[in-house]
C-alpha positions as CSV (number, residue, x, y, z in Angstrom):
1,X,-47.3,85.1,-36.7
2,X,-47.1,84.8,-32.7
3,X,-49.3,81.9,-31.5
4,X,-51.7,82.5,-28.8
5,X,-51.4,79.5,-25.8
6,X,-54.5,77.8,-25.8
7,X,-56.1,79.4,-22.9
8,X,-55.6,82.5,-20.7
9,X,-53.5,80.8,-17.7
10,X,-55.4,82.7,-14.2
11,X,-53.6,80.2,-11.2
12,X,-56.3,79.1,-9.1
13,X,-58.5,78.8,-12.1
14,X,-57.4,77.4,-15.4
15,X,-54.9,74.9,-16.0
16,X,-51.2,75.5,-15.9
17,X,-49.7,75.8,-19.9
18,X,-46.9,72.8,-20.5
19,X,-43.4,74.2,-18.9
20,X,-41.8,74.1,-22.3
21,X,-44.7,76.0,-23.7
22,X,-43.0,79.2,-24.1
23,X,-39.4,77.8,-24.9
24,X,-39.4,78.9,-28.6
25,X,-40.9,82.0,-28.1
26,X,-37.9,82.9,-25.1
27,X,-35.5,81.6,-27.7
28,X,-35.3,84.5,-29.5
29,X,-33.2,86.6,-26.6
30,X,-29.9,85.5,-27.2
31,X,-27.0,87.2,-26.1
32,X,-25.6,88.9,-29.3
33,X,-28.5,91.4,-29.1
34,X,-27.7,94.7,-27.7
35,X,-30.5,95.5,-25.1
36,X,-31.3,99.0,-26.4
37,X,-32.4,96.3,-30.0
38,X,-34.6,93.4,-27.7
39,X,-38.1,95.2,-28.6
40,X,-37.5,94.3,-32.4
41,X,-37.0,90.6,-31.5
42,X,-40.6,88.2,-31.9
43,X,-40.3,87.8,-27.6
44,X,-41.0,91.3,-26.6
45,X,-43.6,91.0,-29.8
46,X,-44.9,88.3,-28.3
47,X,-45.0,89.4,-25.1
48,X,-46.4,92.9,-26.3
49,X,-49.2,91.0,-27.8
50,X,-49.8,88.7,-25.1
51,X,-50.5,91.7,-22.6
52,X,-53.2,93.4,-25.5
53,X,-54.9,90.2,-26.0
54,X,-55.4,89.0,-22.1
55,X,-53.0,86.9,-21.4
56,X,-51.1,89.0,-18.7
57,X,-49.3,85.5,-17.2
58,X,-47.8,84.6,-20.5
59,X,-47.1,88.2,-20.9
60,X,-45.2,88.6,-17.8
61,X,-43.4,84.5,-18.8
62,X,-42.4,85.7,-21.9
63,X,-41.0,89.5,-20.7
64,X,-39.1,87.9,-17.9
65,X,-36.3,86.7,-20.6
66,X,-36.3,90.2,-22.1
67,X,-36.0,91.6,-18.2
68,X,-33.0,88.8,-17.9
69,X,-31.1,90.3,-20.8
70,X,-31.2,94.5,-19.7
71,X,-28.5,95.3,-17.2
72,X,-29.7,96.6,-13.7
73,X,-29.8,100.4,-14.0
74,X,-31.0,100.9,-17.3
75,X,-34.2,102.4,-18.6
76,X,-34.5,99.0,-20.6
77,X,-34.7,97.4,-17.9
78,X,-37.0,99.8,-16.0
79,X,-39.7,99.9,-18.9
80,X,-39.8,96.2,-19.2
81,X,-40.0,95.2,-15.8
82,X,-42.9,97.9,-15.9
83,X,-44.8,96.3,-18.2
84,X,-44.2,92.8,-16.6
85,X,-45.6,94.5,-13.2
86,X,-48.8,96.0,-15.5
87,X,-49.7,92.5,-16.6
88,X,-49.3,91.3,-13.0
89,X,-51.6,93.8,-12.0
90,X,-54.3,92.6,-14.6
91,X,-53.8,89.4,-14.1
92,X,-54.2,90.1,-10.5
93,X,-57.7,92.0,-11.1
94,X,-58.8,89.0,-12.9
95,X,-58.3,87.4,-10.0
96,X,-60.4,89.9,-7.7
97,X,-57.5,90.9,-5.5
98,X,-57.6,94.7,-5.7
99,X,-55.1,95.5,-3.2
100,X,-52.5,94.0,-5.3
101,X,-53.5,95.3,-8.2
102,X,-52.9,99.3,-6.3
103,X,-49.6,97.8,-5.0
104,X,-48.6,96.5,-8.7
105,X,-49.5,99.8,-9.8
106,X,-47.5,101.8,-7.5
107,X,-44.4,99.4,-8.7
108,X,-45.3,100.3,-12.7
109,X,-45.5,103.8,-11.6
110,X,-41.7,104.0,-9.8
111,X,-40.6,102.1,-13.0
112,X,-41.8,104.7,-15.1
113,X,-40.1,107.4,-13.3
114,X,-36.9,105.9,-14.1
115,X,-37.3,106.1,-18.0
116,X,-36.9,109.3,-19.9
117,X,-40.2,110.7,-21.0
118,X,-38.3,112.4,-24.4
119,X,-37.8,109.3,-26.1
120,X,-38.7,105.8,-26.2
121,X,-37.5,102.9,-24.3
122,X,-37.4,99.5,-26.1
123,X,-39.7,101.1,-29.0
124,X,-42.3,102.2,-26.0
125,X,-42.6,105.9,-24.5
126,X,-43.4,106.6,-20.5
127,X,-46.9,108.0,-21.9
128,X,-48.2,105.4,-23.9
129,X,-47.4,103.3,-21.1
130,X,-48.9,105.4,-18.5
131,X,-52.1,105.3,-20.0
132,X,-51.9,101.7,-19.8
133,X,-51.5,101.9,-16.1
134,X,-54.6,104.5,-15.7
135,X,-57.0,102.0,-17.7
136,X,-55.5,99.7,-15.0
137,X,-56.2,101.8,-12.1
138,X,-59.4,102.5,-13.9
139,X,-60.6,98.8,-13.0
140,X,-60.3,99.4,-9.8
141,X,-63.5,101.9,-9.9
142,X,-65.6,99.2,-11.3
């Protein structure tokens, strides 16, 4: 079971979570797993399930060790820092800042281009992840 933080961290508005907060959660990227294997460990899980429930900051604290861990030039890589850049852009709408949300989504966008659409990356596929980024851009229209 992943534990939610207490409250959906938005800076400016709600109170920073303890540094150490997501220490245990990180811990589980270690450098024995192969990066093509970090989607089965609980910190993309938890990062994963951050993003669905809201909490695009943690989401984006959590994926930056998974990020850490892909080489530079892999689709691993790509994919996750394309999610990180989704929650950014979230967290960013939360925060009423619309032209960073088109930049962010622009960023997620280029990511995707760089992972093969035949197959999944890190357990996600560039579609399932695309129509993450159109509900994004979709909250722009509102």
């Amino acid at each position: 079971m992943i534990d939610l933080p207490p409250h959906i961290y938005i800076p400016g508005h709600t109170p920073r979570h303890p540094e150490d907060w997501f220490d245990v959660v990180k811990a589980g990227i270690t450098d024995d797993i192969p990066p093509d294997a970090l989607h089965k460990t609980d910190t993309f899980r938890a990062g994963l399930y951050y993003f669905h429930e809201g909490y695009f900051w943690e989401c984006h604290e959590v994926l930056e060790a998974v990020w850490m861990r892909c080489p530079p030039g892999t689709a691993e890589r790509e994919m996750t820092q394309a999610v990180i850049q989704l929650a950014n852009a979230r967290l960013k709408h939360l925060m009423g800042k619309p032209r960073a949300v088109r930049r962010l989504c622009e960023r997620v966008a280029a990511h995707l281009a760089k992972c093969p659409s035949d197959r999944p990356v890190l357990g996600l596929r560039v579609a399932q992840v695309s129509a993450w980024l159109a509900e994004t851009q979709e909250l722009l229209a509102v």
